[in-house]
C-alpha positions as CSV (number, residue, x, y, z in Angstrom):
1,X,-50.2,121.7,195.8
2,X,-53.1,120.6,194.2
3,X,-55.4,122.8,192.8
4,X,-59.3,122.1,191.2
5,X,-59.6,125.4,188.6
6,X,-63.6,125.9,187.3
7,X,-64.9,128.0,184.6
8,X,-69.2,128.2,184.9
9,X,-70.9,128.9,182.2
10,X,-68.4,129.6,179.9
11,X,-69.5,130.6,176.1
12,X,-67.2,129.0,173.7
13,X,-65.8,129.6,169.9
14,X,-69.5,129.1,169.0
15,X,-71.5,130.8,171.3
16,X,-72.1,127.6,173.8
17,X,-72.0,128.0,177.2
18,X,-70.3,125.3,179.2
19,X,-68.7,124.3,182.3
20,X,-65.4,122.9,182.7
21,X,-63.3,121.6,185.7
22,X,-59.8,120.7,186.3
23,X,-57.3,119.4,188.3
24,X,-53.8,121.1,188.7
25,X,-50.6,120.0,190.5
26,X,-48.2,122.7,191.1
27,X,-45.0,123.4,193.3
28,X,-42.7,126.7,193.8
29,X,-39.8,126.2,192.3
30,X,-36.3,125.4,193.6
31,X,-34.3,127.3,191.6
32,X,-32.4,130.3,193.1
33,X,-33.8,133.0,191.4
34,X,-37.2,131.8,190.4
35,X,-37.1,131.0,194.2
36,X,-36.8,134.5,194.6
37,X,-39.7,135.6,192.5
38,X,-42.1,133.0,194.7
39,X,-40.6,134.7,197.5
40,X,-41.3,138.5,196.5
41,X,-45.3,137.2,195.2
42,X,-45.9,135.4,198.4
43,X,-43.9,136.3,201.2
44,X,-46.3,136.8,204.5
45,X,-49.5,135.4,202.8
46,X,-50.9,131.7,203.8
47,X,-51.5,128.8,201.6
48,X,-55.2,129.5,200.9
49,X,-54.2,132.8,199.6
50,X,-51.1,131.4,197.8
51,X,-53.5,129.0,196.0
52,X,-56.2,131.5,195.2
53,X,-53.8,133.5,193.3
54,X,-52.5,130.6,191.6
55,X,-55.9,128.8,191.3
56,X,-57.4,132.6,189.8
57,X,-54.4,132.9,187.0
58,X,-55.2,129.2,185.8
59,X,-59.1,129.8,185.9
60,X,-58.5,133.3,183.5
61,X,-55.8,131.4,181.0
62,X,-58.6,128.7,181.1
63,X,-61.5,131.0,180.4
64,X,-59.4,132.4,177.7
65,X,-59.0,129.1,175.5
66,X,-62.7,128.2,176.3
67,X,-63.4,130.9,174.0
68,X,-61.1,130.4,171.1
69,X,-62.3,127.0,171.0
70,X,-65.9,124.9,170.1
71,X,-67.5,122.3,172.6
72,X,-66.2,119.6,169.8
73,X,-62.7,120.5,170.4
74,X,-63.1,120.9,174.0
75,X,-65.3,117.7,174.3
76,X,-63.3,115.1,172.0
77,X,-59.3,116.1,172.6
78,X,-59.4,116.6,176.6
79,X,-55.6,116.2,176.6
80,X,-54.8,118.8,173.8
81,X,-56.9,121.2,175.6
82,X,-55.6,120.4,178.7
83,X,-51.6,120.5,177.4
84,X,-53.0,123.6,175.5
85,X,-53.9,125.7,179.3
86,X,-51.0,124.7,180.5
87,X,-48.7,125.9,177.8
88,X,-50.1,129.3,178.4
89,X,-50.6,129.4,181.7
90,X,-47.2,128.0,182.3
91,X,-45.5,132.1,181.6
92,X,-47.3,133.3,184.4
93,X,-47.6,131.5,187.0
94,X,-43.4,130.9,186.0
95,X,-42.9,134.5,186.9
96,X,-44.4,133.9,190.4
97,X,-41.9,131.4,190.6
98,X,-44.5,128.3,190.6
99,X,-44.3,125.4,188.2
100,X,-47.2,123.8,186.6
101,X,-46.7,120.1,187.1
102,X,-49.6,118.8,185.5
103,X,-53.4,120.4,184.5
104,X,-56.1,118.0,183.4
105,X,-59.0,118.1,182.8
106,X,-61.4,116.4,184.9
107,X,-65.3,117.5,183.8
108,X,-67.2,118.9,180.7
109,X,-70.9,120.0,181.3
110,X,-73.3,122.4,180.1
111,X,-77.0,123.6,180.9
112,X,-79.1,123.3,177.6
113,X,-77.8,119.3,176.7
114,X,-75.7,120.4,174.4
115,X,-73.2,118.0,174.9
116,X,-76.1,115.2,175.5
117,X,-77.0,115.7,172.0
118,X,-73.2,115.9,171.2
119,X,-72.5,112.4,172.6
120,X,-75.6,111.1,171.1
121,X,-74.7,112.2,167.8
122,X,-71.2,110.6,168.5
123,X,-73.0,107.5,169.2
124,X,-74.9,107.5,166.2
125,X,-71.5,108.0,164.8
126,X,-70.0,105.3,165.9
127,X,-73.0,103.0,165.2
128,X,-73.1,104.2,162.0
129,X,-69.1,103.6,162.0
130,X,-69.6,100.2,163.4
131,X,-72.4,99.7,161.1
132,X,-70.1,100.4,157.8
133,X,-67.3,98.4,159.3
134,X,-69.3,95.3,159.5
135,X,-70.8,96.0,156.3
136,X,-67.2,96.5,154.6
137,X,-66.1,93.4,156.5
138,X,-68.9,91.6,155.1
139,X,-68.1,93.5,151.6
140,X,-64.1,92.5,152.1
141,X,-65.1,88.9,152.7
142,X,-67.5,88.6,150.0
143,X,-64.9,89.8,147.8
144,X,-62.3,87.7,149.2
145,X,-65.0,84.9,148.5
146,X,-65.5,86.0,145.2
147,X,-61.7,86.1,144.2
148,X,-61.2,82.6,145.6
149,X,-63.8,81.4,143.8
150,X,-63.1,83.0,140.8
151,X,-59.3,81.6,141.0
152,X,-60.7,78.4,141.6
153,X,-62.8,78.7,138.5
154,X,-59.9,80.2,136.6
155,X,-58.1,76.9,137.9
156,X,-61.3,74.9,136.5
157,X,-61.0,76.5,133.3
158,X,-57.6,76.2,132.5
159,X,-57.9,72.6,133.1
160,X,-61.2,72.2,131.4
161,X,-59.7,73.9,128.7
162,X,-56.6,72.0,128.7
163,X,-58.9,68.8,128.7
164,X,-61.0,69.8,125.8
165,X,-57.7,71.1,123.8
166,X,-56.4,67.4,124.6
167,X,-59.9,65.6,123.6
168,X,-59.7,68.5,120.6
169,X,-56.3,67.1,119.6
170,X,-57.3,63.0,119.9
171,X,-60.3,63.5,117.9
172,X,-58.4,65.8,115.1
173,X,-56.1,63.0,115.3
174,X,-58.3,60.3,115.0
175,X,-60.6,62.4,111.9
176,X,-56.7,62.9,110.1
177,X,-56.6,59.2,110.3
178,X,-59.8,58.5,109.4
179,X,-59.2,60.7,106.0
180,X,-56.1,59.2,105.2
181,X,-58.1,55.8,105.2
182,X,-61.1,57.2,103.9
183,X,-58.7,58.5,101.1
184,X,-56.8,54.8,100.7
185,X,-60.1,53.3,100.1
186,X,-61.2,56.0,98.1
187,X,-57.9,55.5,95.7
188,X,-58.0,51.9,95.7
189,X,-61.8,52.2,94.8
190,X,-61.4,54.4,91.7
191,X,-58.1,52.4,90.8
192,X,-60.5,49.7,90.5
193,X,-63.4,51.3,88.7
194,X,-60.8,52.8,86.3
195,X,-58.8,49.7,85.2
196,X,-63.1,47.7,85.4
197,X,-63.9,50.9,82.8
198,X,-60.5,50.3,80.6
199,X,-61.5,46.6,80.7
200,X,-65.1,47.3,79.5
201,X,-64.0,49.8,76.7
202,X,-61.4,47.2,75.4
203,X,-64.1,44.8,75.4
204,X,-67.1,47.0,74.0
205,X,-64.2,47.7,71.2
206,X,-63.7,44.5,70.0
207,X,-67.9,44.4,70.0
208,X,-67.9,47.8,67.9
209,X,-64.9,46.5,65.8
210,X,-66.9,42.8,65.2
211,X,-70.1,44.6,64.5
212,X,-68.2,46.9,61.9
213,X,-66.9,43.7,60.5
214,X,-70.2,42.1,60.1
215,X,-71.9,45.3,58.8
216,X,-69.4,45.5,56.2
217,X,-70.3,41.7,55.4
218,X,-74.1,42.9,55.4
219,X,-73.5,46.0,53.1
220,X,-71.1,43.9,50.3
221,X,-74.4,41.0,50.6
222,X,-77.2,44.2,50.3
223,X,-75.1,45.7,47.4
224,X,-74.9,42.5,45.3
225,X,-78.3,42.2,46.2
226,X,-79.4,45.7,44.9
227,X,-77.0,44.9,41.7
228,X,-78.8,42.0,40.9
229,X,-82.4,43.3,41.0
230,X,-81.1,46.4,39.0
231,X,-80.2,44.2,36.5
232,X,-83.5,41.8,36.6
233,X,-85.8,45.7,36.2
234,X,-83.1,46.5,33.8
235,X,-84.1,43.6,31.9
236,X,-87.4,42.8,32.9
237,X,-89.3,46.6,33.6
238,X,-86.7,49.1,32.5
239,X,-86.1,48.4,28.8
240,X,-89.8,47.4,27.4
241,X,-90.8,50.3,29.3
242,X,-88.5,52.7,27.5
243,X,-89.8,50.6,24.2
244,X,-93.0,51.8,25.2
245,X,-92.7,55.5,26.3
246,X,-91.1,55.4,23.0
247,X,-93.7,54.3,21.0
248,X,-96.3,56.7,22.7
249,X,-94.1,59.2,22.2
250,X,-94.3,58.9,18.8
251,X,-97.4,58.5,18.4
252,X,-98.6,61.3,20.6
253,X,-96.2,63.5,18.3
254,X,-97.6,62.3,15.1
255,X,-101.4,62.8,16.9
256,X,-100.0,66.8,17.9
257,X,-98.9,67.7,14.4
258,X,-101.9,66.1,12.5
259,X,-103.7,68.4,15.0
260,X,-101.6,71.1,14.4
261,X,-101.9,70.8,10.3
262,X,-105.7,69.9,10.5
263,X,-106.2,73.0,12.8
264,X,-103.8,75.5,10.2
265,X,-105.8,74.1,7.5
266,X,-108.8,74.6,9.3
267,X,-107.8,77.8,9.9
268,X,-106.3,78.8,6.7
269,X,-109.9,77.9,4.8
270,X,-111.6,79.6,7.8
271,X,-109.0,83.0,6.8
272,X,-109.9,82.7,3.1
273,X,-113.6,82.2,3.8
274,X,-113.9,85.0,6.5
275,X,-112.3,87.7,3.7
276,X,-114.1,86.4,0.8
277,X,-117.3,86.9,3.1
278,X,-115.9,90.4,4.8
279,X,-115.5,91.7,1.2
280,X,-119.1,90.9,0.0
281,X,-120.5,92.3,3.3
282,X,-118.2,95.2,2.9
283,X,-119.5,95.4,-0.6
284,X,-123.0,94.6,0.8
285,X,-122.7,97.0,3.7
286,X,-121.5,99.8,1.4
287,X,-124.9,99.3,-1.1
288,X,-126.9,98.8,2.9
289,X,-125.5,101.8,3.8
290,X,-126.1,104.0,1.0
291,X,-129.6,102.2,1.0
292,X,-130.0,102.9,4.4
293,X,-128.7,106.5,4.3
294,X,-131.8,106.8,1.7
295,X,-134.4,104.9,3.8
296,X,-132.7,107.0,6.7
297,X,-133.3,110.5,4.9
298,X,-136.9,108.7,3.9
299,X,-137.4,107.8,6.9
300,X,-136.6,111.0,8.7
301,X,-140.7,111.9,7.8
302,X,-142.0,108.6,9.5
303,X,-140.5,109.1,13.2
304,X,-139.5,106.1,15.6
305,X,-141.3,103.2,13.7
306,X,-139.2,103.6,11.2
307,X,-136.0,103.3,13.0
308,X,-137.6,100.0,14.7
309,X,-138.2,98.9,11.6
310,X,-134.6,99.8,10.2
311,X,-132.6,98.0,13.0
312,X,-134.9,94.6,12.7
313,X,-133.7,94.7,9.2
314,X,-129.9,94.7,9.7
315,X,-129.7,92.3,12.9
316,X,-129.3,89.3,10.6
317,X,-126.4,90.5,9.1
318,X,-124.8,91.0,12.4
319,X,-125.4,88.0,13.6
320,X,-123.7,86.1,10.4
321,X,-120.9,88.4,10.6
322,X,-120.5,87.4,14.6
323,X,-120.7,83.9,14.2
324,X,-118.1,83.7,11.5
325,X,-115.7,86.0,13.8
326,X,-116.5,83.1,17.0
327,X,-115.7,80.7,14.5
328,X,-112.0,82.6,13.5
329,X,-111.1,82.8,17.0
330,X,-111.8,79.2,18.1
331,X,-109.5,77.7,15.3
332,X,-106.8,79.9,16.7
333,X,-107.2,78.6,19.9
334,X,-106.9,75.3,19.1
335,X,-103.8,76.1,17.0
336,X,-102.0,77.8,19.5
337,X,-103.1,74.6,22.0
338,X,-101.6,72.3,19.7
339,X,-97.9,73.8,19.1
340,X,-97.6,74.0,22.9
């Protein structure tokens, strides 16, 4: 028999009310005893009655599930919900002695668009899903791009760098060469410069060694030389000269010690004189002064012209006895010039 179960207006897990419709196929069993239980449930009732019983148990196990479940499960896994009614359905209706041979479900609606909005968020979805799967296919092949060309420039670079390493290797090569010829020349250049330099002291040497000679010949011929003129001033310059100094000499001795003698005789007349004449003017200043000490006490009643007159007096005497003293000291002088 095949029966169409619908639920209107069902509310769901989430408060949604929606309608569903199915499609059942089921048969009374064959077995003895669950042939038995068909027969006690239905015995003297038709076939529209049969299938409203059966049709009303599937429709109440359906109602049931609606509302342990949301419109997402309902909407997106048809067959779970559909293998899910008939697993509890399949009891029941087993007691009547019927067997549920298949229960799909055929339609999902509801009255507010619920399930509009649903799909069109599913679309979204999927666009979106379709939209990231291009993208990561674009973002897989640009990768896969990128690696190949980075192997190919890792390929590039090793054999660039083998390259350069090679050209690396020719031109160290070619500079070790280079210095080992560079050095060759270098030795056999200095080899030369060295044994040019021994060469040019050997020969500067014998130059120094001639010119020693020569100067040697130059100094024996300038000493015989300088002997020779010694000897001429010896004869010539030397000897009348000492003849002469001698002479003068003398001379100039014998013209310091007349000096000398004229001055002490001088001198010794000039002594004798200057005491002779210091003990009259002693004996002449002793009379003066007792003189004067008479003018002076004589005096004492005439005031200041008589000491003018007094002093004018005595300044002659002075005077003498000054000039002889000048005298005294310039004959020592002239003594004591002489003996030095």
């Amino acid at each position: 028999m095949t029966l169409q179960p619908k639920c209107e207006d069902v509310e769901t897990a989430e408060g949604v009310a929606i309608t569903v419709t199915g499609v059942a196929q089921v048969k009374v069993m064959t077995e003895r005893e669950l042939l038995g239980y068909a027969c006690e449930q239905f015995l003297g009732k038709s076939v529209v009655e049969i299938k409203s019983v059966i049709l009303q148990t599937l429709e109440g196990h359906l109602r049931a599930i609606l509302g342990t479940l949301t419109v997402e499960q309902i909407y997106q896994d048809r067959d779970k919900f559909a293998s899910l009614v008939r697993e509890v359905a399949a009891p029941d209706v087993g007691r009547m002695g019927i067997e549920i041979l298949s229960f799909t479900i055929k339609d999902v609606y509801d009255k507010v668009e619920y399930l509009s909005s649903l799909g069109k968020t599913q679309t979204a979805a999927v666009q979106r899903d379709a939209d990231i799967g291009v993208a990561e296919a674009e973002r897989d092949a640009g990768i896969r791009e990128a690696e190949c060309k980075k192997e190919m420039m890792d390929v590039k670079f090793v054999a660039d760098t083998k390259m350069a390493d090679s050209k690396r290797e020719l031109e160290m090569q070619k500079a070790s060469f280079n210095q080992e010829v560079n050095t060759k020349k270098a030795e056999a250049q200095l080899a030369y410069e060295l044994q040019a330099a021994k060469e040019q002291q050997k020969i500067r040497l014998e130059e120094i060694e001639i010119e020693v000679v020569q100067r040697k010949k130059q100094i024996t011929i300038e000493e015989k030389e300088i002997d020779r003129t010694e000897k001429e001033l010896i004869a010539t310059v030397k000897r009348p000269a000492e003849a002469e100094a001698y002479k003068m000499q003398q001379l100039a001795e014998g013209q310091k010690m007349k000096k000398v003698l004229t001055a002490q005789a001088e001198a010794e007349k000039i002594r004798c004189i200057g005491e002779a004449e210091a003990t009259s003017i002693e004996a002449v200043g002793k009379a003066e002064a007792e003189k004067m000490r008479l003018k002076a006490e004589a005096y004492q009643q005439y005031g200041e012209a008589a000491k003018t007159a007094l002093v004018l007096e005595a300044l002659p005497k002075v005077c003498l006895c000054c000039h002889s003293t000048l005298i005294l000291l310039k004959v020592i002088e002239a003594v004591s010039g002489a003996s030095s």
